[in-house]
Backbone as CSV, one residue per row, in Angstrom:
resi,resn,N_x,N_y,N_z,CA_x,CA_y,CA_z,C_x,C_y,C_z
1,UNK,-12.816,-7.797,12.556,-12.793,-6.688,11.629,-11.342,-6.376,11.250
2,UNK,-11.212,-6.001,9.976,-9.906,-5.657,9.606,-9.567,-4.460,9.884
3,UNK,-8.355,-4.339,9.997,-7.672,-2.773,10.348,-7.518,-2.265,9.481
4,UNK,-7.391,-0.859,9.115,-7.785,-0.268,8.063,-6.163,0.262,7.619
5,UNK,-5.531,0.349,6.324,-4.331,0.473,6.068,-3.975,1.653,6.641
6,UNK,-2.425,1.715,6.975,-1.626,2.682,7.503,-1.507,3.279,5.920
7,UNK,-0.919,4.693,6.167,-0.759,6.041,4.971,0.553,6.402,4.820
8,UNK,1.136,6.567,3.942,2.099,7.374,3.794,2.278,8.515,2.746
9,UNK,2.368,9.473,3.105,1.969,10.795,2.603,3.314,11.043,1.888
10,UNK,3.955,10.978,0.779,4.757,11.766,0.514,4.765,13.328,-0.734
11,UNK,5.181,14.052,0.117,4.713,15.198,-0.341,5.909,15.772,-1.225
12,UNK,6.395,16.289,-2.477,7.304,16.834,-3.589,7.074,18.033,-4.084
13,UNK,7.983,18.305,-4.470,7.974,19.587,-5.376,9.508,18.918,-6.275
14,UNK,9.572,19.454,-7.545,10.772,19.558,-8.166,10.457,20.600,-9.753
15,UNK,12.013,20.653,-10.129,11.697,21.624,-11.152,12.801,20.853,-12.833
16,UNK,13.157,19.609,-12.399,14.618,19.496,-13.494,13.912,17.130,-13.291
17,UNK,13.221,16.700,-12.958,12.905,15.375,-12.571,13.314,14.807,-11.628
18,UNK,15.138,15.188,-10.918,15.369,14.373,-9.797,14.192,14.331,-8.701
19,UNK,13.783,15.322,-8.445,13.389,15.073,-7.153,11.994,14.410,-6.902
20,UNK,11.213,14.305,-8.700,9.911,14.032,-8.697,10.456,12.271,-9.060
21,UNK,11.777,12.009,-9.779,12.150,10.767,-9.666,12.377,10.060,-8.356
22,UNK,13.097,10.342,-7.249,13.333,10.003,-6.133,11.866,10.306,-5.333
23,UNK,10.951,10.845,-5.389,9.549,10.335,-3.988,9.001,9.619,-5.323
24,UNK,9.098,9.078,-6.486,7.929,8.019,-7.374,8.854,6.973,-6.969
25,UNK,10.373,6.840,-6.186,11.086,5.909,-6.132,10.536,5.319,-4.434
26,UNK,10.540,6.305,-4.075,9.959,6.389,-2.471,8.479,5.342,-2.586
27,UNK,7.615,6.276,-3.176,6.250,5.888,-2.964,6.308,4.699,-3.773
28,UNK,6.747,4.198,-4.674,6.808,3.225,-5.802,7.126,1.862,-4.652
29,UNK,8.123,2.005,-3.742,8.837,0.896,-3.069,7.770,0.979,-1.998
30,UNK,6.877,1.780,-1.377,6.553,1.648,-0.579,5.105,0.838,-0.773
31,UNK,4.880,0.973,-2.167,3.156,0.126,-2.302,3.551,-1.125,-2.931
32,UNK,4.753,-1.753,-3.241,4.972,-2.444,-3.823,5.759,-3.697,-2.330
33,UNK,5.711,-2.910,-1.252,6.305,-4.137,-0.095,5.625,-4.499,0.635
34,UNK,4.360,-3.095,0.627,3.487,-3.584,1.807,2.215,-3.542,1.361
35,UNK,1.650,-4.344,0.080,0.700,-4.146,-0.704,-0.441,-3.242,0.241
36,UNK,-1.842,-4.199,0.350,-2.775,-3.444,1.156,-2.769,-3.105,2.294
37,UNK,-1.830,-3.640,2.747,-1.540,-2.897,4.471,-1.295,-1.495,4.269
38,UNK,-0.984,-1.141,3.497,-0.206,0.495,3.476,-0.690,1.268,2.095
39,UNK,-1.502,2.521,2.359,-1.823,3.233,1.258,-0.713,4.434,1.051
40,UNK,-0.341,4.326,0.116,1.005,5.616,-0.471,-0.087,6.851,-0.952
41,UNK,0.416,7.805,-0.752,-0.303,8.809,-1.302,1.182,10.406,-1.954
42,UNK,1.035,10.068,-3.161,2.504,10.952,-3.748,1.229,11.951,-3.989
43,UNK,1.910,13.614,-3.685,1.131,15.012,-3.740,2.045,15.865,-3.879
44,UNK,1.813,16.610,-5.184,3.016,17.795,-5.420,2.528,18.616,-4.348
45,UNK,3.313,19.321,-3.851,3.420,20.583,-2.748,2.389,21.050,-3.277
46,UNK,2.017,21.818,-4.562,0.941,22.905,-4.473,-0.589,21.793,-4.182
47,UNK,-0.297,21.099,-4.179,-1.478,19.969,-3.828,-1.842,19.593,-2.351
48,UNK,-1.189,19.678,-2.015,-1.551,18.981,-0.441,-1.563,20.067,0.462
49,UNK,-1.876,19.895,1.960,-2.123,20.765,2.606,-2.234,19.757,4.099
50,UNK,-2.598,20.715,4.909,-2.465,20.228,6.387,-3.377,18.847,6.627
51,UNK,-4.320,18.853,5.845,-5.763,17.643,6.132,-4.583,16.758,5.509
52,UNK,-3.721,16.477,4.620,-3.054,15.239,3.938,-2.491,14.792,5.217
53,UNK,-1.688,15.668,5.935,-0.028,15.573,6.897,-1.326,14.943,7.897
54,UNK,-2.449,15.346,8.225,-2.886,14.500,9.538,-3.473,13.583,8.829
55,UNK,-3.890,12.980,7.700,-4.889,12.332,7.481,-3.335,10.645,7.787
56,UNK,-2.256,11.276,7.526,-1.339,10.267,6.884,-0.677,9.728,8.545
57,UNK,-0.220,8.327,8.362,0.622,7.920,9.434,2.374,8.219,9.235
58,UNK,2.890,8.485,8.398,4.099,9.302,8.122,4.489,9.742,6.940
59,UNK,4.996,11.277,6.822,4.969,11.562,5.628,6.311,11.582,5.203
60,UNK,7.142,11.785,4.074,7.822,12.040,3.509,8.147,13.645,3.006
61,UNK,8.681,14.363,2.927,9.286,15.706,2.274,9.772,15.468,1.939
62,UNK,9.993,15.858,0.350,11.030,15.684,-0.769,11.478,17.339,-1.583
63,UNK,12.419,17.757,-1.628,12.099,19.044,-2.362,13.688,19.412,-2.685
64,UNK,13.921,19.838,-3.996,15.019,20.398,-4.198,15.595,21.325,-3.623
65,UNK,17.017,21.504,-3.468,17.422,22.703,-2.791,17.705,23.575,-3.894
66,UNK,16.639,24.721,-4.067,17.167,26.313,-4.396,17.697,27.456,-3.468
67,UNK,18.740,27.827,-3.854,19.597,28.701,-3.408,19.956,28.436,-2.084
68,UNK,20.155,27.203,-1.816,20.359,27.250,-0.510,19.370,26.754,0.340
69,UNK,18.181,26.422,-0.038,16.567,26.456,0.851,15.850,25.687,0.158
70,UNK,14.953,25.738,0.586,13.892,24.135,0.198,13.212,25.173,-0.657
71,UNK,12.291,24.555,-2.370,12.072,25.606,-2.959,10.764,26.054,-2.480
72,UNK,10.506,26.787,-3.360,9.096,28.331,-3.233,7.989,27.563,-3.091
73,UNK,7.745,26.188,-4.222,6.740,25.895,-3.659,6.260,24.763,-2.754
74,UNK,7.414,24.337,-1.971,7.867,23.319,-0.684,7.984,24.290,0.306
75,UNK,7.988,25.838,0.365,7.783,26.645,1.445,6.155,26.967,1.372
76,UNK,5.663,27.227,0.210,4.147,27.774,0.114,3.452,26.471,0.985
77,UNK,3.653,25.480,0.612,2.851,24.319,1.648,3.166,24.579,3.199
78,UNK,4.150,24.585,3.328,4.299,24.486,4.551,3.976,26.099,5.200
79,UNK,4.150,26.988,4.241,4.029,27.925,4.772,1.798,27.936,5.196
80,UNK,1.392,27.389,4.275,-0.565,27.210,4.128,-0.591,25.962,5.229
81,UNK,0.780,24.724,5.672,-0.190,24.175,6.856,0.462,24.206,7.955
82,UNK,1.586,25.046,7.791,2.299,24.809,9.626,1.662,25.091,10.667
83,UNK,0.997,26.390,10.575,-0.274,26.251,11.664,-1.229,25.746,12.110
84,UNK,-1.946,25.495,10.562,-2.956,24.089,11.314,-2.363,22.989,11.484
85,UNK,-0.986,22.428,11.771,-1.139,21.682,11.711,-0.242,21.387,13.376
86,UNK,0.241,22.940,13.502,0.923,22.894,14.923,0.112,22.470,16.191
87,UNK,0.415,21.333,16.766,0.134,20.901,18.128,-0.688,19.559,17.615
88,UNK,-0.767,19.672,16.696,-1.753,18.124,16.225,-1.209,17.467,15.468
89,UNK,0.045,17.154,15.374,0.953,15.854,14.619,2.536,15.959,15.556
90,UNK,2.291,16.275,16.746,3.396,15.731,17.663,3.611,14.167,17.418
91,UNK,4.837,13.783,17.224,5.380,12.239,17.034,5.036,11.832,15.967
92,UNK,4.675,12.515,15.085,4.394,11.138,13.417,5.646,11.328,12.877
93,UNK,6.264,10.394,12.437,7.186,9.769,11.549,7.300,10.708,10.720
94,UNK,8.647,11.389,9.811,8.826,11.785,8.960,10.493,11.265,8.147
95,UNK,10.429,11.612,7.300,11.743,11.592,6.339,11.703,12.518,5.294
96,UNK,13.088,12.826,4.966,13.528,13.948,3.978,14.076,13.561,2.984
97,UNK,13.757,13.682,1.774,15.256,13.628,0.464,15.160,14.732,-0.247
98,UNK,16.242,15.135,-0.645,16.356,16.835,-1.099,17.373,16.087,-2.327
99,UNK,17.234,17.116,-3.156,18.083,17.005,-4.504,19.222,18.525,-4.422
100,UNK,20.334,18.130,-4.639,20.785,19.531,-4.393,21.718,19.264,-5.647
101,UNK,22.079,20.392,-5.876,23.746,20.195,-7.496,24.601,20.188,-6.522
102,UNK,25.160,20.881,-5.167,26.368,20.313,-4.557,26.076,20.116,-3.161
103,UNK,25.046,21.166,-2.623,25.588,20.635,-1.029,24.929,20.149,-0.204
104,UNK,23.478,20.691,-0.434,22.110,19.995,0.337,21.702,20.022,1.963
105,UNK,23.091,20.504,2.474,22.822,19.884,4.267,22.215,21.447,4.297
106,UNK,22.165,22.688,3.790,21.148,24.246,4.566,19.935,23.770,4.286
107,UNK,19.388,22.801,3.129,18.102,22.784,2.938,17.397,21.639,4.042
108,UNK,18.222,20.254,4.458,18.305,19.314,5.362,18.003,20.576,6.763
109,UNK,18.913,21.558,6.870,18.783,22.020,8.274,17.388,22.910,8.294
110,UNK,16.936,23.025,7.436,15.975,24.200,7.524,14.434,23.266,7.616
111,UNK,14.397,21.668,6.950,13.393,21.141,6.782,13.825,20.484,8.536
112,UNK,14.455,20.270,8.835,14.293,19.550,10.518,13.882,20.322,11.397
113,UNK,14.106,22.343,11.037,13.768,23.104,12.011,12.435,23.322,11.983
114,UNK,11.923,22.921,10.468,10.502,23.123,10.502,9.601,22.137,11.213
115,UNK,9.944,20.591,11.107,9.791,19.531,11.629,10.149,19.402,13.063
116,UNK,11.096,19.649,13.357,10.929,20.155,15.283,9.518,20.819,15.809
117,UNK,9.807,21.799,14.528,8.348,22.860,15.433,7.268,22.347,15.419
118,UNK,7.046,21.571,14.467,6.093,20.596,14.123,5.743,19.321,15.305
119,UNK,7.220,19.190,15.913,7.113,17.752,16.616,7.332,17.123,15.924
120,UNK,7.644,16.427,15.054,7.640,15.324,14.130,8.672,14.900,14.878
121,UNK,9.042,13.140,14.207,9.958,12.374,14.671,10.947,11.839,13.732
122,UNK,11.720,12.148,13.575,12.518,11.971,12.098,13.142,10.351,12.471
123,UNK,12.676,9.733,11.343,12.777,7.971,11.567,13.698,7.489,10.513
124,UNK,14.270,8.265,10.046,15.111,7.923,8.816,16.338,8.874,8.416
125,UNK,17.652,8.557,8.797,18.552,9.679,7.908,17.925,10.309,6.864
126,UNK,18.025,11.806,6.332,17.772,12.003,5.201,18.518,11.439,3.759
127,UNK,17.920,11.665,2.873,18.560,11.202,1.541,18.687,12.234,0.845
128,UNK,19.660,12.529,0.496,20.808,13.515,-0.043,21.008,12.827,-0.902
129,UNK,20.729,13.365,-2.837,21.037,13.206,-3.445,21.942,14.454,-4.397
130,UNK,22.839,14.505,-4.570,24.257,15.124,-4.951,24.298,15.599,-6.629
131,UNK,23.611,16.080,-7.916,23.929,15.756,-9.084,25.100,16.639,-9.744
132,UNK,25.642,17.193,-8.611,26.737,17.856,-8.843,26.357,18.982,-10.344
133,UNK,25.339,19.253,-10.735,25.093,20.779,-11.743,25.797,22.389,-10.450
134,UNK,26.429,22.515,-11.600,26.784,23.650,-11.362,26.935,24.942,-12.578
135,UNK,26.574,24.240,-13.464,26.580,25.730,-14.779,24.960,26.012,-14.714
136,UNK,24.561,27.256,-14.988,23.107,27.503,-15.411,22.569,26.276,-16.211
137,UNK,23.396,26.318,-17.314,22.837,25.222,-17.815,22.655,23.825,-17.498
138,UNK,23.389,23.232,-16.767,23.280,22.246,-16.169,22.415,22.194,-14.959
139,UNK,22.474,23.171,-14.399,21.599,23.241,-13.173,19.517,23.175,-13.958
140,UNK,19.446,23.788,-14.830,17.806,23.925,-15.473,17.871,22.368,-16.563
141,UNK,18.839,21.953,-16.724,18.870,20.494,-17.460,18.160,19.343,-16.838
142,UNK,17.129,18.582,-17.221,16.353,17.390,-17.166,17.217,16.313,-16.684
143,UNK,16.728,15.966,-15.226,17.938,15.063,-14.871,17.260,13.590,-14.767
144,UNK,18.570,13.028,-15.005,18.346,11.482,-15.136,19.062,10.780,-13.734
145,UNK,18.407,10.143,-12.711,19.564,10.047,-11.855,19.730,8.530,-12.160
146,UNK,21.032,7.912,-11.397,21.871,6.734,-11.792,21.039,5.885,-10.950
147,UNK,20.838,4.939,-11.120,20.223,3.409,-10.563,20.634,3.796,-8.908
148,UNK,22.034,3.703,-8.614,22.327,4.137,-7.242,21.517,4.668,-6.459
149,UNK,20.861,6.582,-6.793,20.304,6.904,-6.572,18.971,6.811,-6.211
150,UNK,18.175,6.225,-7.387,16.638,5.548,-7.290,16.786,4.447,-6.277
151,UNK,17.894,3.420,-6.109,18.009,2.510,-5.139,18.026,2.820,-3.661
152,UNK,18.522,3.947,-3.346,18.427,4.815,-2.045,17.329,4.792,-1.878
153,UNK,16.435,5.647,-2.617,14.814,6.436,-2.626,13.704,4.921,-2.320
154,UNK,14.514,3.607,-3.524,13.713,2.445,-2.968,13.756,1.705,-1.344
155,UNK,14.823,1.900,-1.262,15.282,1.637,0.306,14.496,2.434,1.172
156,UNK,14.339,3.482,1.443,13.468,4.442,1.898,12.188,3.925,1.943
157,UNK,11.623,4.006,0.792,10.155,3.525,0.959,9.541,2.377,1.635
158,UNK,11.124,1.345,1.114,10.854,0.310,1.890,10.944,0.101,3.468
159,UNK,11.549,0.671,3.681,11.995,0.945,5.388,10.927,2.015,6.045
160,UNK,10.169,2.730,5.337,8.803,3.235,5.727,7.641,2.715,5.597
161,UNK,7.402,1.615,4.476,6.280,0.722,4.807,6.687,-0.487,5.767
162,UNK,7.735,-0.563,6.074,7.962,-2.028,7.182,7.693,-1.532,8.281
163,UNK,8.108,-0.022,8.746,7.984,0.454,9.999,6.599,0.386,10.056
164,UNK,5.844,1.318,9.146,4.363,1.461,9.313,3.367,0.014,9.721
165,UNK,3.406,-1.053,8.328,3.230,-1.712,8.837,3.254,-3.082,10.028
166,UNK,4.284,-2.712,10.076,5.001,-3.640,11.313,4.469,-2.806,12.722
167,UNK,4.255,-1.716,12.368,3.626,-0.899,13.689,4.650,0.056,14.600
168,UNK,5.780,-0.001,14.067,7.343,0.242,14.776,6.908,1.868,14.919
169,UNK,6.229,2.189,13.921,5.694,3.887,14.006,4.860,4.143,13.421
């Protein structure tokens, strides 16, 4: 009998394209290395919920940093599954990429404290992507990120379907 594919959940929110560009870069690399061994599953934040995070063998968080913090509706998820989901996803695999205009590491510290409490096992540096906006206007501007960038997000995916399917986690 065949084994039934490993999951990878990556879960987004964004408000300007980086950040919905970087997890389609994620999930994109990840169904494209490990064809049917590995089912990708991309879910905007107001979409998913605690049944996704257990249904999945490691998920991804992706979410821009507003003001400092992961946004409103990358807290509303987590805020609808941290409880159900506390004590029943000790050790699954996770990774982070945050989009920030300059600094990104308060929103990095705030998604690992949530992920501690969680148990999770963080299997991947985060990915910090930088677009340096700093005027209003630049900051609400439609972003395009540079090949560089998407190449990170592909690396990622890929290094989460090898683990998965290779069994490493």
């Amino acid at each position: 009998m065949e084994a039934a594919p490993r999951r990878l959940l990556v879960v987004w929110h964004g408000f300007t394209g980086a950040t919905r560009a970087m997890a389609e870069a994620v999930a994109g690399a990840a169904r494209g290395d490990a064809g049917e061994a590995l089912e990708v599953c991309l879910l905007r934040a107001a979409d998913a919920g605690a049944d996704d995070v257990l249904g999945a063998d490691a998920v991804v968080f992706a979410t821009p940093e507003t003001l400092a913090s992961i946004s409103g509706a990358m807290k509303d998820f987590f805020d609808r599954s941290y409880y159900p989901l506390l004590g029943r996803c000790d050790g699954k695999p996770y990774a982070l990429v945050v989009c920030a205009g300059s600094d990104g590491e308060p929103t990095i510290a705030q998604l690992r404290r949530i992920a501690t409490g969680l148990r999770l096992r963080e299997v991947a540096e985060p990915l910090l992507v930088r677009t340096h906006a700093q005027t209003p206007e630049a900051i609400a501007a439609r972003k395009l990120l540079p090949e560089t960038d998407l190449a990170r997000g592909r690396e990622l995916g890929a290094l989460l379907a090898a683990g998965l399917v290779l069994g490493i986690y």
